[in-house]
Biopython code that builds the backbone (N, CA, C, O; Angstrom):
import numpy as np
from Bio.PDB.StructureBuilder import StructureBuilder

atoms = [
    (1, "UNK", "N", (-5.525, 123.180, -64.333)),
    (1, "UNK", "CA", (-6.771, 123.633, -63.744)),
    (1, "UNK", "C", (-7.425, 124.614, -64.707)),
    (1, "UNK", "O", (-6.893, 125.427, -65.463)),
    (2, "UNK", "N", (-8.691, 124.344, -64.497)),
    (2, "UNK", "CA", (-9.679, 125.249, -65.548)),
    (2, "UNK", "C", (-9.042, 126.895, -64.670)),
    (2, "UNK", "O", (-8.934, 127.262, -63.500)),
    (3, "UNK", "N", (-8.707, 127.586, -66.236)),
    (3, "UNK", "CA", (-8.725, 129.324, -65.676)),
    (3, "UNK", "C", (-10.130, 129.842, -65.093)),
    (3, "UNK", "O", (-10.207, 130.585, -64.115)),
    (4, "UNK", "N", (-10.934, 129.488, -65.623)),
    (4, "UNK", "CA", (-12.545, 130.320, -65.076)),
    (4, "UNK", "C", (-12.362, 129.793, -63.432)),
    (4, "UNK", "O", (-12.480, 130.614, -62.522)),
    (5, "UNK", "N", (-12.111, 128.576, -63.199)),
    (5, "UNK", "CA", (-12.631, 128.048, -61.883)),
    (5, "UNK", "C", (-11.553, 128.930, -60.943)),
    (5, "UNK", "O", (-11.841, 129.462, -59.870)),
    (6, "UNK", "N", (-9.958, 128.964, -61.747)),
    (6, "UNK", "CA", (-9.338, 129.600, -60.877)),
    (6, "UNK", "C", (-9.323, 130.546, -60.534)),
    (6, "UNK", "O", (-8.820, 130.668, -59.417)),
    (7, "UNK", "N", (-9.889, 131.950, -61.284)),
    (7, "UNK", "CA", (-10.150, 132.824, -61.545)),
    (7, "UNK", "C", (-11.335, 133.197, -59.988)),
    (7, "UNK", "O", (-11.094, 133.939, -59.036)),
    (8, "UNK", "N", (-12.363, 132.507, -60.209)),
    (8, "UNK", "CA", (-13.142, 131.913, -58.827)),
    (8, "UNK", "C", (-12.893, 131.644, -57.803)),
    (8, "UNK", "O", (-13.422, 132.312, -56.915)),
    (9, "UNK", "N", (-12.035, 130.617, -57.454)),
    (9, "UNK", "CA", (-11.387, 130.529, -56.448)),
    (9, "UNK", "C", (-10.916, 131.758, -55.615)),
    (9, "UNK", "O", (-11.373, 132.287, -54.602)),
    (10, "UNK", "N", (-9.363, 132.141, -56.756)),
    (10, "UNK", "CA", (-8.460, 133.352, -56.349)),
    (10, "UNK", "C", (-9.906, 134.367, -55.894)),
    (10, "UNK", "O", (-9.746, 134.792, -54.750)),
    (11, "UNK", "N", (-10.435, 134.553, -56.143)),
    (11, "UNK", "CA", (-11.776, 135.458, -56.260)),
    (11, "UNK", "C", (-11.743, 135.680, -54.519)),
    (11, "UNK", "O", (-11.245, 136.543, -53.796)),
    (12, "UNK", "N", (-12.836, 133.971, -54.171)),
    (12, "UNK", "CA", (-13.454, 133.510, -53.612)),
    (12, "UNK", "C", (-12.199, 133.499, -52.103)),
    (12, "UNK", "O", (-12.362, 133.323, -50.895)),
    (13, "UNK", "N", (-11.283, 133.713, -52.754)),
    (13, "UNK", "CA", (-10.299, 133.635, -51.549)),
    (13, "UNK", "C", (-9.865, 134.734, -51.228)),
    (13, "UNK", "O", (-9.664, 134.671, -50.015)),
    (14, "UNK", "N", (-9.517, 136.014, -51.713)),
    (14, "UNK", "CA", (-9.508, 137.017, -51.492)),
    (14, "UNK", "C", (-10.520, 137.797, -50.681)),
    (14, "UNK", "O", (-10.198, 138.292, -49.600)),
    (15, "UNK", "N", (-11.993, 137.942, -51.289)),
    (15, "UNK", "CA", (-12.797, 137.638, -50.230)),
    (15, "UNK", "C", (-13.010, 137.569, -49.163)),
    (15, "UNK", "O", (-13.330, 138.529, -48.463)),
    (16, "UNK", "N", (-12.801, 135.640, -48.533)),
    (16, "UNK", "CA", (-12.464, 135.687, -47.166)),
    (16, "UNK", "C", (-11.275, 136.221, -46.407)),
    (16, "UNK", "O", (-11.346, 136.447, -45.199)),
    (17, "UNK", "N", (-9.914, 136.473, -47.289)),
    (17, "UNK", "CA", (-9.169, 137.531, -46.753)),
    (17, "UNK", "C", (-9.401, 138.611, -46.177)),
    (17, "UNK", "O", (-8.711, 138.913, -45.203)),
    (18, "UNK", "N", (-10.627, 139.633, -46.716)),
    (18, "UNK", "CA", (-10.888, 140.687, -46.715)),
    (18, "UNK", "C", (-12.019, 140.746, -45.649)),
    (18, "UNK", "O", (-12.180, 141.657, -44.837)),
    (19, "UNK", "N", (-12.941, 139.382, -45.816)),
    (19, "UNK", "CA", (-13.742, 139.234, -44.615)),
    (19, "UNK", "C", (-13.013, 139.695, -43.432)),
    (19, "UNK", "O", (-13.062, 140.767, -42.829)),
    (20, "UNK", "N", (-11.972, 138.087, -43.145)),
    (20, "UNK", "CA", (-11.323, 138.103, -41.948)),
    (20, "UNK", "C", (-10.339, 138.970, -40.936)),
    (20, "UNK", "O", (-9.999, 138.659, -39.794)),
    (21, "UNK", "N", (-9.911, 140.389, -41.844)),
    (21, "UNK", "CA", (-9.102, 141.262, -41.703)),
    (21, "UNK", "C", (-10.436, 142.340, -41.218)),
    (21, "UNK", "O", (-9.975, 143.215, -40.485)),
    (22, "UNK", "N", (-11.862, 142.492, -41.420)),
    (22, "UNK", "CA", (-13.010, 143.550, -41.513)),
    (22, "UNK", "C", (-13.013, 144.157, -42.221)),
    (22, "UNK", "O", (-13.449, 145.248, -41.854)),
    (23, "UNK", "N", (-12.597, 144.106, -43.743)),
    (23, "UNK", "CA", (-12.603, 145.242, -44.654)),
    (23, "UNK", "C", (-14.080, 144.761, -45.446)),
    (23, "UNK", "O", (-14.547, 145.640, -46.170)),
    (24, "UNK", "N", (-14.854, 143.469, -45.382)),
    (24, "UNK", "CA", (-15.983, 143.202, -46.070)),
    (24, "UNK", "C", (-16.705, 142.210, -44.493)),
    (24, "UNK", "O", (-16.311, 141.440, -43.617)),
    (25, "UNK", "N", (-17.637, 142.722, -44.832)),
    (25, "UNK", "CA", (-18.886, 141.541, -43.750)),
    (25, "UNK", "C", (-18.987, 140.771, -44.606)),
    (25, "UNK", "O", (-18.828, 140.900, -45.820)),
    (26, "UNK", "N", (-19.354, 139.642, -43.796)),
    (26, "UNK", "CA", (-19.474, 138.486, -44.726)),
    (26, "UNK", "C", (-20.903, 138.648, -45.506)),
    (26, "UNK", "O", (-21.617, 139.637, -45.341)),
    (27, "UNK", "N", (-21.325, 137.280, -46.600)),
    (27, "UNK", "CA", (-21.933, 137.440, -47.200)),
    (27, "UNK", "C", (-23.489, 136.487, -46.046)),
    (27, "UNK", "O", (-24.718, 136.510, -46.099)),
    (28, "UNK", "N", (-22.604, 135.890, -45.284)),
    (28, "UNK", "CA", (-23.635, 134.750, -44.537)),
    (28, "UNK", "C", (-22.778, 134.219, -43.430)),
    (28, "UNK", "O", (-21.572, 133.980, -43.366)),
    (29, "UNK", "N", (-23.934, 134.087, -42.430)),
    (29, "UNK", "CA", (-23.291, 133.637, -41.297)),
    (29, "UNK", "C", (-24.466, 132.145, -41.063)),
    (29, "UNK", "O", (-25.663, 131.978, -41.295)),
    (30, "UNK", "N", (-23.317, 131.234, -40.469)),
    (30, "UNK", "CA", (-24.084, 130.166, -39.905)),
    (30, "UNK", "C", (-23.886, 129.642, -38.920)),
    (30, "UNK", "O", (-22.752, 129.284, -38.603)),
    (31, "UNK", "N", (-25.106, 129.424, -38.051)),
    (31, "UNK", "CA", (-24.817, 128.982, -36.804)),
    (31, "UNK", "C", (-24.170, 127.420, -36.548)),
    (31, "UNK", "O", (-24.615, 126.543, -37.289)),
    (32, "UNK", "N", (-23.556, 127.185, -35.941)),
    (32, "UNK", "CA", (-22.801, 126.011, -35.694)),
    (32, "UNK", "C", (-23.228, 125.494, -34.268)),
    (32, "UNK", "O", (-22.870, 126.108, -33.263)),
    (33, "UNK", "N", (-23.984, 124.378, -34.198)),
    (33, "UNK", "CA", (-24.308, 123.906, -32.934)),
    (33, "UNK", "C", (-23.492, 123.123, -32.201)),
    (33, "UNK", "O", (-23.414, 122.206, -33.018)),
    (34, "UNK", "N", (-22.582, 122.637, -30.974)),
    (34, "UNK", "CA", (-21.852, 122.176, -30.494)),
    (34, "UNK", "C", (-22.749, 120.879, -30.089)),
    (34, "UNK", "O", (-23.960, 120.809, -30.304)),
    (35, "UNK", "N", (-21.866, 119.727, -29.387)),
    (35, "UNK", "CA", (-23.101, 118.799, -29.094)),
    (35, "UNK", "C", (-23.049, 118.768, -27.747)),
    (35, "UNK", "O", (-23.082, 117.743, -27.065)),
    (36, "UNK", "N", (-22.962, 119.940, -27.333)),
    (36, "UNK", "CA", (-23.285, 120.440, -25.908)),
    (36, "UNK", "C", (-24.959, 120.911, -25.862)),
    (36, "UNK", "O", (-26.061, 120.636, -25.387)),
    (37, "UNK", "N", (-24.067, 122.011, -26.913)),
    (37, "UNK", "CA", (-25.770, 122.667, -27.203)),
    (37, "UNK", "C", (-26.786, 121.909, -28.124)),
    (37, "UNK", "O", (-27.824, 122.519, -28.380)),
    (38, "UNK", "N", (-26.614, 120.605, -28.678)),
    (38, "UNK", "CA", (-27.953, 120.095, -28.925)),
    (38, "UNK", "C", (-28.307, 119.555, -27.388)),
    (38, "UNK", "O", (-29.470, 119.513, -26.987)),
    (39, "UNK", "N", (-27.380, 119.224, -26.725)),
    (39, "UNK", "CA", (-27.696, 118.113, -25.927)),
    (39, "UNK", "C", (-28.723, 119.491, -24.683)),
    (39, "UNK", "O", (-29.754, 119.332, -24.029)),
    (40, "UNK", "N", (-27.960, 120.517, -24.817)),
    (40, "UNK", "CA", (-28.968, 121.644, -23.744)),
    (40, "UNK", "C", (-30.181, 122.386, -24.363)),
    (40, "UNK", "O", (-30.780, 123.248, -23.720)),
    (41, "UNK", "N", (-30.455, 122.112, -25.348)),
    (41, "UNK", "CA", (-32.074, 122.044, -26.191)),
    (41, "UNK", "C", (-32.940, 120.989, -25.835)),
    (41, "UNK", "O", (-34.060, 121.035, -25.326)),
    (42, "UNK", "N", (-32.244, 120.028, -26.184)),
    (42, "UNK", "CA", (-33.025, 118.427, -25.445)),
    (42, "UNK", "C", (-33.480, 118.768, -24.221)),
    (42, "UNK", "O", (-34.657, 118.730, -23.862)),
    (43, "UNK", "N", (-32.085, 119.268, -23.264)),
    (43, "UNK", "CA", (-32.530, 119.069, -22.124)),
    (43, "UNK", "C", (-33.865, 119.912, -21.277)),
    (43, "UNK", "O", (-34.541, 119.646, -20.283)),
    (44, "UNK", "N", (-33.804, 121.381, -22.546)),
    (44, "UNK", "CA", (-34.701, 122.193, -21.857)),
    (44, "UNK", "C", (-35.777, 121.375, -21.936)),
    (44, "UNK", "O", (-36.399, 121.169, -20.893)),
    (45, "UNK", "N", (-36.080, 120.941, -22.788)),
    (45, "UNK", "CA", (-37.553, 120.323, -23.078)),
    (45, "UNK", "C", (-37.544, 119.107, -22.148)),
    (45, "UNK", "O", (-38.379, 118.275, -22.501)),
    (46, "UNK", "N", (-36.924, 118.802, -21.189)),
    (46, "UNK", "CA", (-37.451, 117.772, -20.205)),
    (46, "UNK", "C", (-37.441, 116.647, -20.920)),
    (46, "UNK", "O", (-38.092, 115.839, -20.257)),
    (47, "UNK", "N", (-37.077, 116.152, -21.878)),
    (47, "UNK", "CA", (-37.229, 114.532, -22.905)),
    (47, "UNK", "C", (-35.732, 113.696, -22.531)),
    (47, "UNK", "O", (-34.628, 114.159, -22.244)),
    (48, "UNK", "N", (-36.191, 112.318, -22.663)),
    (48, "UNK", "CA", (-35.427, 112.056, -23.091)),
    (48, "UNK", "C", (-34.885, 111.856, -24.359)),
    (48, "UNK", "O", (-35.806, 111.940, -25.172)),
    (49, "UNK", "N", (-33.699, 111.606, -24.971)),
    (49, "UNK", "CA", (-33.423, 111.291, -26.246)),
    (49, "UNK", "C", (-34.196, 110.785, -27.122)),
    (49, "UNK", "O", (-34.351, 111.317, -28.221)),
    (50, "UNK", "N", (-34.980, 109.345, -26.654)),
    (50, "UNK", "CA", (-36.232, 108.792, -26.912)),
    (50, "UNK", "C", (-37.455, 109.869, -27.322)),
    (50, "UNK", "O", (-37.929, 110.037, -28.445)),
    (51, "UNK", "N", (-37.695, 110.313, -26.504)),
    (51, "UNK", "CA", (-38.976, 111.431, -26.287)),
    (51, "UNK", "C", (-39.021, 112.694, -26.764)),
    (51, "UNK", "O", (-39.945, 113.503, -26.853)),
    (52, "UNK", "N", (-37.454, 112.752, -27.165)),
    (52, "UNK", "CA", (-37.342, 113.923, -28.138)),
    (52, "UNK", "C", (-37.090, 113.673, -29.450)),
    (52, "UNK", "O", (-37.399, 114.588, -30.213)),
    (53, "UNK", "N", (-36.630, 112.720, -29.918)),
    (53, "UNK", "CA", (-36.758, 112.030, -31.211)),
    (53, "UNK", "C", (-38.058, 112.006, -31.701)),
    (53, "UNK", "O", (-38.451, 112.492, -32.762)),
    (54, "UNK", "N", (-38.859, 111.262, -30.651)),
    (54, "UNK", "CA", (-40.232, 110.661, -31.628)),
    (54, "UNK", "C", (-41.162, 112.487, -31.450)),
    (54, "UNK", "O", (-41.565, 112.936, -32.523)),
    (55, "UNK", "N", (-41.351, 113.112, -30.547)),
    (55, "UNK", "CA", (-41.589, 114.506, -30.321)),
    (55, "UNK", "C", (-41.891, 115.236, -31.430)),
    (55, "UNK", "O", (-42.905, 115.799, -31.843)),
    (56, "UNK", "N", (-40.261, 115.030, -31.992)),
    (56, "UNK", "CA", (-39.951, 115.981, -33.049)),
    (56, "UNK", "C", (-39.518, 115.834, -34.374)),
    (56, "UNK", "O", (-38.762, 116.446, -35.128)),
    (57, "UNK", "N", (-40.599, 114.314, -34.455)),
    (57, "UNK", "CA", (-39.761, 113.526, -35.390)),
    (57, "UNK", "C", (-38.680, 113.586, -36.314)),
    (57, "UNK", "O", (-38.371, 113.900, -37.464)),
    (58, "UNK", "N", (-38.234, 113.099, -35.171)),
    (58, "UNK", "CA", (-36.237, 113.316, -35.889)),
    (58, "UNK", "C", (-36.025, 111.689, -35.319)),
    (58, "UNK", "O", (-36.667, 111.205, -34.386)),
    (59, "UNK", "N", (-34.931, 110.953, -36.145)),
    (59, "UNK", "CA", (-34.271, 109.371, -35.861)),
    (59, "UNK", "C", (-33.764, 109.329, -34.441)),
    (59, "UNK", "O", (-33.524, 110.442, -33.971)),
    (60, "UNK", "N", (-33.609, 108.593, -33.879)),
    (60, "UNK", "CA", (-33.438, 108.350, -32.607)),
    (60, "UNK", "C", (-31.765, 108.808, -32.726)),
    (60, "UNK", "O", (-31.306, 109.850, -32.258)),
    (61, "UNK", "N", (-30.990, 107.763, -33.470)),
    (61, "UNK", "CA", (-29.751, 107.875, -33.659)),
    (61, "UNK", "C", (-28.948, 109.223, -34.420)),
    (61, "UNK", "O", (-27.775, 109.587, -34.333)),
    (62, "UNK", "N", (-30.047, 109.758, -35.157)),
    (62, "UNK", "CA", (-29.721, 110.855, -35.430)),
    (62, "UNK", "C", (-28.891, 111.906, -34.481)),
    (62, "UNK", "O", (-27.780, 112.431, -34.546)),
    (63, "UNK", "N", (-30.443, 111.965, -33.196)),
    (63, "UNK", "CA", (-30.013, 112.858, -32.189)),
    (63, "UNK", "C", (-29.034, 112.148, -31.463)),
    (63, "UNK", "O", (-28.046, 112.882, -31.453)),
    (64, "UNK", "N", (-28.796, 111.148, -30.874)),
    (64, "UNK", "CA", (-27.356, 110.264, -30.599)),
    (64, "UNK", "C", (-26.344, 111.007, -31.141)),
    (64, "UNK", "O", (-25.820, 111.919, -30.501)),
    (65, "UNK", "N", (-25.937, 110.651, -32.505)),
    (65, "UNK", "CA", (-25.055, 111.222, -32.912)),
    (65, "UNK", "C", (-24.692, 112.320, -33.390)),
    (65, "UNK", "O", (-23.743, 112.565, -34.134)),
    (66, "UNK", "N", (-25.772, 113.260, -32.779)),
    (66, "UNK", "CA", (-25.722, 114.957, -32.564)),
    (66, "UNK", "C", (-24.892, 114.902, -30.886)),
    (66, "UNK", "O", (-23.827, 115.460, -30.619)),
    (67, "UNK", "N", (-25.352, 114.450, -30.370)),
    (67, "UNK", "CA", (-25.049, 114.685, -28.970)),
    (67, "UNK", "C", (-23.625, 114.325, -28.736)),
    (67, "UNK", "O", (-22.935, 115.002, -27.973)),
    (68, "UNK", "N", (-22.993, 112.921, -29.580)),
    (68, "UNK", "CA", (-22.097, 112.255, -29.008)),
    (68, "UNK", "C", (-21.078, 112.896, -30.017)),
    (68, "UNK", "O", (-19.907, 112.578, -29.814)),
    (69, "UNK", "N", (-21.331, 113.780, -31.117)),
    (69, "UNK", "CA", (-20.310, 114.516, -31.647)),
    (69, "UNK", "C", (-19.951, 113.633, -33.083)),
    (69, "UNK", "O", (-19.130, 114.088, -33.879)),
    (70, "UNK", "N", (-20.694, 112.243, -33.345)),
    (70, "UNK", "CA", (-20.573, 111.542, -34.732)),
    (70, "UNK", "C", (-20.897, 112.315, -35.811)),
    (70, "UNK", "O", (-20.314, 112.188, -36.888)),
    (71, "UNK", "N", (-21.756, 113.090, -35.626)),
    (71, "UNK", "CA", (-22.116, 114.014, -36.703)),
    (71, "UNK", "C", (-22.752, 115.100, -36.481)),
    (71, "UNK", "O", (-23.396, 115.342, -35.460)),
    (72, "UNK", "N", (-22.596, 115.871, -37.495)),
    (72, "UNK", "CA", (-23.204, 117.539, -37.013)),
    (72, "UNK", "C", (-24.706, 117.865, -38.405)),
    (72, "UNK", "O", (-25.019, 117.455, -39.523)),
    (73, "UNK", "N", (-25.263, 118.948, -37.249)),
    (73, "UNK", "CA", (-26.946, 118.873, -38.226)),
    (73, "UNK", "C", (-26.488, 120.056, -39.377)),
    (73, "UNK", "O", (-25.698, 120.969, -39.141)),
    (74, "UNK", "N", (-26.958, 119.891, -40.264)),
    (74, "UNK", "CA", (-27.027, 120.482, -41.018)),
    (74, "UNK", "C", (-28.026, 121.884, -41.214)),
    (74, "UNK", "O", (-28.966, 122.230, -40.498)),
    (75, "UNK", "N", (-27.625, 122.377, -42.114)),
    (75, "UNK", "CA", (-28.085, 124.089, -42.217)),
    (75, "UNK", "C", (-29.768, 124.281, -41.629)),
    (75, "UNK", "O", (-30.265, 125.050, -40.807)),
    (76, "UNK", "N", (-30.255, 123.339, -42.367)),
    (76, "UNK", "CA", (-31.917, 123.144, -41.672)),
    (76, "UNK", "C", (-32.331, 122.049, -40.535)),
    (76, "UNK", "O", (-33.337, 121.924, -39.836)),
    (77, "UNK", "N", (-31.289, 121.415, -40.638)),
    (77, "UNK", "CA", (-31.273, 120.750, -39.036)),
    (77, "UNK", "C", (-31.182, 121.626, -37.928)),
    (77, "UNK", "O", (-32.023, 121.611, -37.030)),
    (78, "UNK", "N", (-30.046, 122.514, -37.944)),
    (78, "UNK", "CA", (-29.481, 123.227, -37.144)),
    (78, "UNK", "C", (-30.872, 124.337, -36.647)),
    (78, "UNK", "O", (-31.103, 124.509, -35.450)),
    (79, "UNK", "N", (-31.713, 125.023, -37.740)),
    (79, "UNK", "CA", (-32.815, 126.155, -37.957)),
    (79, "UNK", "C", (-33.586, 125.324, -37.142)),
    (79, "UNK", "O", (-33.968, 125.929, -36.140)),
    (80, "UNK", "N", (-33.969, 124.123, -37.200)),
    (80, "UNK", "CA", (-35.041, 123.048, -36.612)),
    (80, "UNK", "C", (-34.826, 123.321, -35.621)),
    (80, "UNK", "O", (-35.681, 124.043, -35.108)),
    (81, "UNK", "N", (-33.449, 122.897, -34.627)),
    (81, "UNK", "CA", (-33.469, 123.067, -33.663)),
    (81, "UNK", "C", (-34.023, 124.159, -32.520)),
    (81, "UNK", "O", (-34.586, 124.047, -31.431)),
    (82, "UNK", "N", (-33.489, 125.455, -33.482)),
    (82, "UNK", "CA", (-33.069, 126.511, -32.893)),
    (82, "UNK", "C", (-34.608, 126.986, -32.287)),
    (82, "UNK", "O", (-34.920, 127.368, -31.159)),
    (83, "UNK", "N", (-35.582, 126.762, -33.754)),
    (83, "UNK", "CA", (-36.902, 126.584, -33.376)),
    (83, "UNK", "C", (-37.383, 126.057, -31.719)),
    (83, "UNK", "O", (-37.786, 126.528, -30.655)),
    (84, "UNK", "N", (-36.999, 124.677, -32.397)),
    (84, "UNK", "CA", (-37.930, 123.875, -31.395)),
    (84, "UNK", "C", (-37.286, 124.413, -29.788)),
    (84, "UNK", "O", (-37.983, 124.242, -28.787)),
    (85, "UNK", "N", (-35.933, 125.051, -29.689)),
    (85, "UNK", "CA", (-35.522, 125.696, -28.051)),
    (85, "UNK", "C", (-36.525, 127.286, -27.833)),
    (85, "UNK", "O", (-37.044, 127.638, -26.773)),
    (86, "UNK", "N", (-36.564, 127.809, -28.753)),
    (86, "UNK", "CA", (-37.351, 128.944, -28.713)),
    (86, "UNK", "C", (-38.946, 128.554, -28.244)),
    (86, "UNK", "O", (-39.598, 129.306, -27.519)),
    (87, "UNK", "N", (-39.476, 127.245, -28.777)),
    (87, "UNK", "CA", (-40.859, 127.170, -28.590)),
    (87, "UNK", "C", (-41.236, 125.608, -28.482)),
    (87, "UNK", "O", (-42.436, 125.410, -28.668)),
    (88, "UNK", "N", (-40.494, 124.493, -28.230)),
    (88, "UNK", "CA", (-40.875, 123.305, -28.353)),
    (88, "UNK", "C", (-43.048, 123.322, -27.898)),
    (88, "UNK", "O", (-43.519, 122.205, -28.108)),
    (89, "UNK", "N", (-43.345, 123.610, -27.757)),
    (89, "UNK", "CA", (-44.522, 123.678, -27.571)),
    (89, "UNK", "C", (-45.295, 123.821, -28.648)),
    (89, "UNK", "O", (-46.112, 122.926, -28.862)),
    (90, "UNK", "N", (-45.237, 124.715, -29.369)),
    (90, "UNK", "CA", (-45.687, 125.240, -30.658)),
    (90, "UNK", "C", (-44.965, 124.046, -31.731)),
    (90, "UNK", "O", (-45.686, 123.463, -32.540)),
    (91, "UNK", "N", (-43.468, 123.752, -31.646)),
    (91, "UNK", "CA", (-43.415, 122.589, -32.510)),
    (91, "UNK", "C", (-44.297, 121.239, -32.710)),
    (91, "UNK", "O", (-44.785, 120.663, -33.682)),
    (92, "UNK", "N", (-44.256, 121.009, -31.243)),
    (92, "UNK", "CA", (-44.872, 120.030, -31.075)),
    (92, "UNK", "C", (-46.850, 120.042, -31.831)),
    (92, "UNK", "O", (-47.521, 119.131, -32.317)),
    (93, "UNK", "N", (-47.116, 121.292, -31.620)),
    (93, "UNK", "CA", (-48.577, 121.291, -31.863)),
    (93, "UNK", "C", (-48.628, 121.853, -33.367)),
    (93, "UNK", "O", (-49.710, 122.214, -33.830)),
    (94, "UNK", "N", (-47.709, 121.909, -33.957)),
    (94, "UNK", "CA", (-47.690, 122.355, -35.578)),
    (94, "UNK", "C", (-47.628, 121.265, -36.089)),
    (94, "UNK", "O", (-48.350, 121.108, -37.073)),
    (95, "UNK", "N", (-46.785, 120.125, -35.654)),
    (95, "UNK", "CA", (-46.093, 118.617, -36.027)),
    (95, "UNK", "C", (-47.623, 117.740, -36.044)),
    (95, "UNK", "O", (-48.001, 117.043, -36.987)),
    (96, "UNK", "N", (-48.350, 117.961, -34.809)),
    (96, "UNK", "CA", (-49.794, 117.076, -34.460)),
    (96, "UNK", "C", (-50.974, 117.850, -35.530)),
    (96, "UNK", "O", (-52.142, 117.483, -35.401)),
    (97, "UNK", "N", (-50.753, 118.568, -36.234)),
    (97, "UNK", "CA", (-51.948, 119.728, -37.110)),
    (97, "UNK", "C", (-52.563, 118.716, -38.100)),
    (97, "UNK", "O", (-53.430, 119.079, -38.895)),
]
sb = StructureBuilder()
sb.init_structure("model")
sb.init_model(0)
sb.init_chain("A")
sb.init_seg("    ")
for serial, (resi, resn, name, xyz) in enumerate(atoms, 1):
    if name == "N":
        sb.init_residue(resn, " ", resi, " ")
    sb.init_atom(name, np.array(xyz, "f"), 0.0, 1.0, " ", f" {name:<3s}", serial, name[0])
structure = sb.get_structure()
């Protein structure tokens, strides 16, 4: 193994040691959506899966397989969401501009 990378690593792992014990805050936190909680974003907004897909234009199957746990959204998927539960209204009329 390359020394620089390991050097990094060992680094990079110590680190989260030090995170996880509270001796350092982390550098970043990210929210992790369950597919409970996409599925209770959807639901605030009264849509169906259908109606929240085309809404917010996002793939139909996309949100499917947010909900059914096939796959998880990613860092700006996840921000999208978080949006559109805070204000689906305003999404919707930024999306139609």
């Amino acid at each position: 193994m390359d020394k620089k990378l390991f050097k990094e690593l060992e680094g990079n792992l110590k680190e989260a040691v030090n995170v996880a014990r509270g001796k350092l805050p982390p550098k970043a936190a990210f929210v992790v959506l369950s597919p409970s909680d996409i599925k209770a974003i959807r639901a605030g907004t009264r849509m169906s899966q259908t109606e929240f897909a085309y809404a917010f234009q996002l793939k139909l199957e996309t949100i499917k397989g947010w909900e059914q746990g096939k796959r998880r959204p990613d860092v700006a998927s996840t921000n999208y969401l978080r949006v559109i539960e805070a204000d689906p209204e305003f999404v919707q009329q930024t999306l139609a501009a």
